[in-house]
C-alpha positions, 0 to 999 in steps of 0.5 A, a space after each residue: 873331303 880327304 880321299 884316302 890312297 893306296 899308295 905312296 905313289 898315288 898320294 904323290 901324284 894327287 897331290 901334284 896335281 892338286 898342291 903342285 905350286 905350293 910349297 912343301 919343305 923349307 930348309 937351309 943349305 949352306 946358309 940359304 934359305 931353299 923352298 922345294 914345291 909338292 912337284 919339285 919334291 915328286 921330282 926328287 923322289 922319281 930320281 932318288 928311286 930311279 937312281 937306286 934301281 938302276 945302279 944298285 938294283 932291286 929292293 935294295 936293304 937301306 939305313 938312314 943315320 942322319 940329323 933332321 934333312 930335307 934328303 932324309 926325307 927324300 930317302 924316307 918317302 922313296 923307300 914308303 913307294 917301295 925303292 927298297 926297305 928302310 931301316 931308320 937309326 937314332 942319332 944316340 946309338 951307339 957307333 958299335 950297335 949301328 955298325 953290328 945291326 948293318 952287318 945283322 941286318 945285310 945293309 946295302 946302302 948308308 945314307 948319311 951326313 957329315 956328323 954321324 958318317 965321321 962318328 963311324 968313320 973308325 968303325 967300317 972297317 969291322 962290317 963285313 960286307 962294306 955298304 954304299 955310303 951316300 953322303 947327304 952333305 955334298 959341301 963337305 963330303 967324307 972321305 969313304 963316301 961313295 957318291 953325294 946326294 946332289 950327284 943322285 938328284 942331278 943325274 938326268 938319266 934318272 929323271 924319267 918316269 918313276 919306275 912302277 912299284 906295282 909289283 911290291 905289295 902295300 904289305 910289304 915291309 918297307 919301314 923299320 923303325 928301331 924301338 929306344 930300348 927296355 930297362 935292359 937295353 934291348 932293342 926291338 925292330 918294328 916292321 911297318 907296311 905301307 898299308 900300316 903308314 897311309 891308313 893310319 895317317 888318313 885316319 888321323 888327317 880325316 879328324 882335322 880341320 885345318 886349312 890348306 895353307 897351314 904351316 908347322 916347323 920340323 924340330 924334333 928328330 925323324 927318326 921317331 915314327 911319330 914325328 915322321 909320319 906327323 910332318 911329313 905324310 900328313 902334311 903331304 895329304 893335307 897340301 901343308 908347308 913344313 919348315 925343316 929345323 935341324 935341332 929344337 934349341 931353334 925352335 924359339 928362333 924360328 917361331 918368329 921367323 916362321 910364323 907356323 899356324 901349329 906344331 907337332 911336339 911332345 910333352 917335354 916340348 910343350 912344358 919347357 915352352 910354357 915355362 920359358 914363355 913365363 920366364 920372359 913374360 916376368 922378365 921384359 915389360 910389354 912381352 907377348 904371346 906373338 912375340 914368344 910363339 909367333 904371330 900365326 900359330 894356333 895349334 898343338 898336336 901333342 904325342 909320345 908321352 902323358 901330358 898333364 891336363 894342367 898343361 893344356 888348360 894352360 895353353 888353352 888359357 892362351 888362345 891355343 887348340 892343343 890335340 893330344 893323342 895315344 899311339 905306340 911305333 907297333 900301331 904305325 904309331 897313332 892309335 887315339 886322338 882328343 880333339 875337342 878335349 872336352 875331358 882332359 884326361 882321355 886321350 880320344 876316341 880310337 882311329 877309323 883304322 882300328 879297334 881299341 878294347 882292354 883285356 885284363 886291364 891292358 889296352 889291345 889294338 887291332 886293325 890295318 895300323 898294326 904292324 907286320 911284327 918284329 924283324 927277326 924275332 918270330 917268338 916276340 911277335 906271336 907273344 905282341 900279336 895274338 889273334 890279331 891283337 896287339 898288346 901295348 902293354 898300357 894300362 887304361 880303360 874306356 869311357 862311356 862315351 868311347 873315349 880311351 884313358 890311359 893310367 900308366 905302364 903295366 910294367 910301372 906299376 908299384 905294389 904298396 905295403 898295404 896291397 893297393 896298386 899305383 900307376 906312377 904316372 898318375 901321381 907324377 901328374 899332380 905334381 907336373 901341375 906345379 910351375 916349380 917343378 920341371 920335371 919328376 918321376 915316381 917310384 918305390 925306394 929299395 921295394 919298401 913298398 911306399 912311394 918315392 919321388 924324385 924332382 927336378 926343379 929349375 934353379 935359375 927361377 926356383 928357390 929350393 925352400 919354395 920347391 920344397 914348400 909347394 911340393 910339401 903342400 900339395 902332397 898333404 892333399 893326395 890320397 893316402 894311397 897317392 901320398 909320397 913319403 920320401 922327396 928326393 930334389 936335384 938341380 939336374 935334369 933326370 936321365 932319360 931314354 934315347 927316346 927323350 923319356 925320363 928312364 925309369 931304369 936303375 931309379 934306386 942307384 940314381 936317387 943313392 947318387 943325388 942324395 950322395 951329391 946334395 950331402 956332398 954339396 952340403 958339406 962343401 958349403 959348411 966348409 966355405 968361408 966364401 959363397 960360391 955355386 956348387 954343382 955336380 960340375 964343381 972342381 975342387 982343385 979349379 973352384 975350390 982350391 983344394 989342396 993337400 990338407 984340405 983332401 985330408 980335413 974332407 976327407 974326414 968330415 965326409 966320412 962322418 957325413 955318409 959313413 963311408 972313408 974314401 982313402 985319401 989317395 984315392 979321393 986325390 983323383 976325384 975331380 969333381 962332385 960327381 966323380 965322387 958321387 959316382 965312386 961312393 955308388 959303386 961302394 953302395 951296390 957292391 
């Protein structure tokens, strides 16, 4: 029985006393291997919180601009008991963008590491009321820093009784999460209570059946409210040990030293480890699902993107529960979850903490998960929040048996020719189904009213002929209205949003470039007299040994392949395929 709190005070206190020993974080330093325990961890959040108070005072305006950390954690929860307001930062912002948001937003103190404390190390010159910069490496410690974390959790005036956060309302901004931005690059600050937090977590704890010592590996970054709500507040209620990874290219490594019992991942995650367990099991004789996964693990629970049902069939084909859920940052941010997964395509039924319904076709929450609205911006928040609903912006509808199903993006939808309306999403899971494809996107070429899509196909495994034949025949068998017309494939990832979704911005200059670039590559290859790989990255002075007149011959034989003469002194300076592609693009769009 979980016993839901009202406070990030109180969730810390239960469950020293309940978990007190256990051990809570795992992570590297310096080479070495730390576990800190649920009561050395309460520690550490009294002292960091005690520390702030007393020297820089009340309520203080934080930012956390860091690679995934134990101390970033520590920052995280302090803040949740109300040390001050948080504002979280993307590793991929800009330097210029974070430096204009500390002055925008009055920032007082910095807490940062010794890779994006140097990326801003030209720029504090342009804040206008420099903050205190907290330093969490301390072996190496930036020049502008003012104190080091290890000076904060070893001050012993500050391990006393943590101060009381009474006086701060559960209501209270206290987290700021950064949304990833719309095609045009806008970014909205979502403001999140501790009330919004802590209620949706014990919801979403309360659907879970996992034991108390279950384990799972931190690997993607915590400055998505996703992952950090998921592995660290819920493994708080649950007395679950999480193992700290900086970065996910270890997450192979440390499934076999780790052994964790599940992971919480999104979909990307989830594909590319399908896909590399395929590639080895065809590769080594006697490979394993152990020796891929580890020896322990039994789960997945599974957010932030659609993931296609073949996906999970698959895992479950392999002994794995794969949970998969609905949720957005403004719902703090789990709105749905399926755990039994009887019907693959719906996403769950709606938490305990809120009402899901659909109005006009888009899907529209309310309960004590929504957020407070966004920061500074009073018009977009009445237009998000109307009489208590908030409205996502996904289309979807609800089964009869309660479940939610969500079709696509209100703002994706594709209009054909014909009138009929398609949700993009929905057609790029048919094709997600096959192993040939890595990933792909669906989308209307120059508004011709018919589908177009473009594939990335994995060319280390994949010949481009069976691609292309597999992807052929299963859009034979769509629905005419499902069916695409124009296939673009590329041998490159596609580009994706600073949330690590694939962008559907400027999807039309994007395949005018790969089209460019196959032609390109194409050409090249009629022109070799020896076989050599031709890439985006190909040079033609360093791989091919373009000289003079071989500019000159391409130069002409281009010309005649895309209709455009690009002049030869001006084809001189183009290094690679790409710089060429790019070039002729910008020719396209004038």
């Amino acid at each position: 029985m979980i016993n839901e709190v009202s406070s990030a005070r109180e969730l810390i206190l239960n469950s020293l006393i309940e978990f007190k020993n256990r051990s809570l974080f795992i992570y590297e330093k310096c080479g070495i291997l730390k576990t800190c325990s649920f009561e050395k961890f309460s520690h550490d959040v009294y002292r960091f919180s005690n520390y702030i108070y007393k020297n820089f005072g009340n309520q203080p305006r934080i930012a956390v601009l860091a690679e995934n950390s134990y101390q970033w954690i520590v920052t995280y929860f302090s803040c949740l008991c109300g040390t001050g307001p948080l504002f979280i930062f993307d590793k991929d912002f800009t330097p210029v963008w974070i430096i204009n948001t500390i002055n925008k937003c009055k920032i007082d103190i910095l807490v940062v590491d010794k890779v994006y404390g140097k990326l801003l190390d030209t720029y504090l010159a342009k804040l206008n009321n420099k903050p205190i910069i907290i330093e969490i490496d301390s072996d190496e410690a930036l020049s502008k820093a003012d104190l080091t974390f290890d000076i904060i959790l070893n001050d012993e005036e500050s391990s006393n009784k943590l101060f009381s956060f009474d006086d701060y309302p559960a209501t209270d901004m206290r987290i700021v999460y950064t949304t990833s931005g719309t095609e045009q690059g806008y970014r909205k600050k979502v403001m999140l209570s501790l009330t919004n937090i802590m209620t949706d977590m014990f919801s979403e704890a309360r659907l879970g059946d996992y034991k108390e010592s279950s384990s799972t590996i931190l690997v993607l970054p915590l400055c998505h409210s996703y992952i950090s709500t998921m592995c660290v507040i819920r493994p708080i209620i649950l007395g679950h040990t999480v193992y700290i990874d900086k970065s996910p290219q270890n997450l192979e490594r440390d499934l076999i030293n780790y052994n964790p019992h599940y992971l919480t991942v999104v979909p990307a995650v989830m594909c590319q480890m399908l896909k590399r367990y395929k590639f080895f099991m065809n590769k080594i004789e006697g490979f394993t699902k152990e020796k891929y996964f580890g020896k322990n693990l039994k789960a997945f629970i599974c957010g932030g993107a659609a993931l296609p049902g073949n996906i999970i069939a698959q895992f479950e084909k392999l002994g794995y529960n794969v949970r998969y859920g609905y949720g957005v940052t403004e719902c703090s941010p789990v709105v749905a979850e399926n755990v039994k997964l009887n019907d693959k395509e719906s996403v769950g039924n709606p938490l305990d903490c809120c009402v899901v319904k659909i109005l006009n076709g888009e899907i529209v929450v309310c309960g004590s998960n929504v957020m407070i609205g966004y920061l500074d911006e009073p018009q977009l928040t009445q237009m998000a929040i109307v009489d208590g609903w908030f409205h996502t912006g996904d289309a979807g509808f609800i089964g009869d048996d309660g479940a939610l199903y969500v079709t696509g993006r209100i703002k994706n939808v594709i209009v054909l020719s014909n009138g009929v309306n398609v949700f993009p999403e929905e057609v790029e899971e048919r094709f997600y189904a096959l192993p040939e494809v890595q990933e792909c996107i669906v989308f209307e070429y120059k508004r011709n009213g018919l589908l177009s899509m473009i594939v990335y196909y994995n060319h280390d495994v994949n010949v481009l002929k069976e691609v292309e034949d597999a992807v052929r025949k299963l859009n034979i068998n769509l629905p005419l209205s499902r069916r695409i017309s124009k296939m673009i494939f590329t041998d490159s990832p596609l580009k994706k949003t600073l949330s690590n979704k694939i962008s559907r911005a400027s999807l039309d200059d994007q395949a005018d470039f790969i089209i460019l670039r196959n032609n390109i590559i194409e050409l090249i290859k009629e022109r070799l007299l020896f076989d050599v790989d031709i890439n985006g990255e190909t040079s033609f002075i360093d791989d091919l040994n373009f000289d003079s007149l071989e500019y000159m011959s391409f130069s002409v034989d281009l010309e005649k392949k895309v209709g455009i003469r690009i002049p030869l002194d001006e084809l001189a300076t183009k290094v690679t395929v790409n710089d060429i592609c790019e070039y002729l693009v910008t020719i396209y769009t004038r």
